[in-house]
N, C-alpha and C positions, 0 to 999 in steps of 0.2 A: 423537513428533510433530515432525515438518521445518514453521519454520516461516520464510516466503519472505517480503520486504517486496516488492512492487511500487511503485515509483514515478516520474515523471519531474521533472527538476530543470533550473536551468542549472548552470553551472559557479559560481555561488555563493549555490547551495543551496535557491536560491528554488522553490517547489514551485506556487506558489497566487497568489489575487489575487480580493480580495472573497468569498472564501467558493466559488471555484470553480475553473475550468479557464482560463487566458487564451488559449491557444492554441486549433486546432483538428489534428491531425495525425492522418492516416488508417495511416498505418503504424503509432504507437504505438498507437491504436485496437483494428487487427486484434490486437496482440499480445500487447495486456492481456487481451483477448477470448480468445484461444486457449488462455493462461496457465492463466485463473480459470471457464471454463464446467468445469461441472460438479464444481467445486473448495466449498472454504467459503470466502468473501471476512468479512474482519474490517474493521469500520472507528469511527471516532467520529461522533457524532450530526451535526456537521458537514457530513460527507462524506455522508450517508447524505440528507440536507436538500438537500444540493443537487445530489443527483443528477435530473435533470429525471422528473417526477411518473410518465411514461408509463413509464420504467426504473427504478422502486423499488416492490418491491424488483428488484436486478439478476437478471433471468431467468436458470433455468437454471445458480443458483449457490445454496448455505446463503447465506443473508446475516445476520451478527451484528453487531449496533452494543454498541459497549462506552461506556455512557454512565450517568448518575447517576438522569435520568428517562427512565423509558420511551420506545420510542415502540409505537404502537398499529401490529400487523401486520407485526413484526419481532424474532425471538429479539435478547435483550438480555442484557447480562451489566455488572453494577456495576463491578467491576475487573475487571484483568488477571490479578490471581488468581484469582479465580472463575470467569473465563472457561478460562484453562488447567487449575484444577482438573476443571471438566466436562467439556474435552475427551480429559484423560486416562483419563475414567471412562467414556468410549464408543471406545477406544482410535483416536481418529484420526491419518491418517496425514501431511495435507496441509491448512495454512492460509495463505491469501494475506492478509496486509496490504496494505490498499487504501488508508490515509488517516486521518487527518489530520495535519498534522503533528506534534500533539502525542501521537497515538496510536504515531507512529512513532519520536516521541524516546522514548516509556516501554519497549517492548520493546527499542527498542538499549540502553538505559542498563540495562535489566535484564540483557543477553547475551540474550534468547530468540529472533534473528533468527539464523537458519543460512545464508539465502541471499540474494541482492536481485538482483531482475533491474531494473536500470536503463535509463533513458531520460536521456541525459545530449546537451543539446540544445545545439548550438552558439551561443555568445555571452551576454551577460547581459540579465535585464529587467528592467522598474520591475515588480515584483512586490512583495505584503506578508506572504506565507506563507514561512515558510523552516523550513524542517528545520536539526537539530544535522547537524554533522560526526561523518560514523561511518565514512567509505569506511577509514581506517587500524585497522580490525580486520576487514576482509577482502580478499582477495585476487582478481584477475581472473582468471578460467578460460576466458573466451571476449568476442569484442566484433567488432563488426557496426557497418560506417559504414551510415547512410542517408541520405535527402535533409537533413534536418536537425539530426542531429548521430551520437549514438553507438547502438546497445544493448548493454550492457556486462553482465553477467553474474560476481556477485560469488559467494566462498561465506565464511566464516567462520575466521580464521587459527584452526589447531590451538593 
C-alpha cells in the first residue's frame, strides 16, 4: 500500500488556522481534487468537522476518519494501526492523507508516508496549525511554480 500525504503549508510549516483552511486557492483546489476523486482520503476527526456540511463526506472518494469517537456516517478506524491493519487485509493500493496535523506527524514519525505532493505557498502566515518537519526524509522529483507558491512533489529517501 503507497501511502501519499497531501498537504499545503508556508515555508514554516504552518498548515491551518482555527480548525480549518485560511486561504482560499483555486489551483490547489483543483489538484487535491484530481489527486484524491476516486482515491481513499484518510484524515482526523478535525479535518473531517470542518470540512463544510454540504462536502462530507468528500464525494467521490472512501473517506476514513482515524479518531477515538466515532463519527455517525463515516468508516472510522481507532489507530493507525488498526486502520493499516485493515487496509492490508483488502489489499489496497492507494491512500491520501488529507489532515490534520496531528494525523500527519503520526504517519511521518511512523515512516508510513511514501510520497507527499505538496503545496508550498510563498511567504509566511499568522497561522496556529503546524505540522512537524519531515521534508529531510524525502527528496524532490518534480515542482511546479504557480500563482502562489510551489507544487512540489516529494517521494521517500531509500
Amino acid at each position: 500500500m503507497k501511502i501519499t500525504a497531501i498537504l499545503a503549508m508556508d515555508s514554516s510549516l504552518l498548515i491551518g488556522s482555527k480548525n480549518g483552511l485560511p486561504w482560499h486557492i483555486p489551483e490547489d483546489m483543483k489538484r487535491f481534487k484530481e489527486f484524491t476523486t476516486g482515491g481513499i482520503v484518510v484524515m482526523g476527526c478535525n479535518t473531517y468537522l470542518s470540512l463544510p456540511e454540504r462536502f462530507r463526506p468528500l464525494p467521490h472518494r472512501r473517506n476514513i476518519v482515524i479518531t477515538h469517537t466515532p463519527v455517525d456516517g463515516v468508516e472510522c478506524y481507532s489507530s493507525i494501526e488498526l486502520f493499516i491493519t485493515m487496509m492490508q487485509k483488502e489489499t489496497v493500493n492507494q491512500v491520501w492523507l488529507i489532515g490534520w496535523a496531528s494525523i500527519y506527524d503520526q504517519f511521518f514519525a511512523h515512516g508510513l508516508v511514501d510520497q507527499v505532493e505538496l503545496t508550498l505557498l510563498d511567504g509566511e502566515y499568522e497561522w496556529d496549525i503546524r505540522v512537524s518537519e519531515f521534508r529531510f526524509d524525502f527528496h524532490e522529483t518534480a515542482s511546479l511554480d504557480f500563482s502562489q507558491g510551489k507544487f512540489i512533489s516529494l517521494v521517500k529517501n531509500s
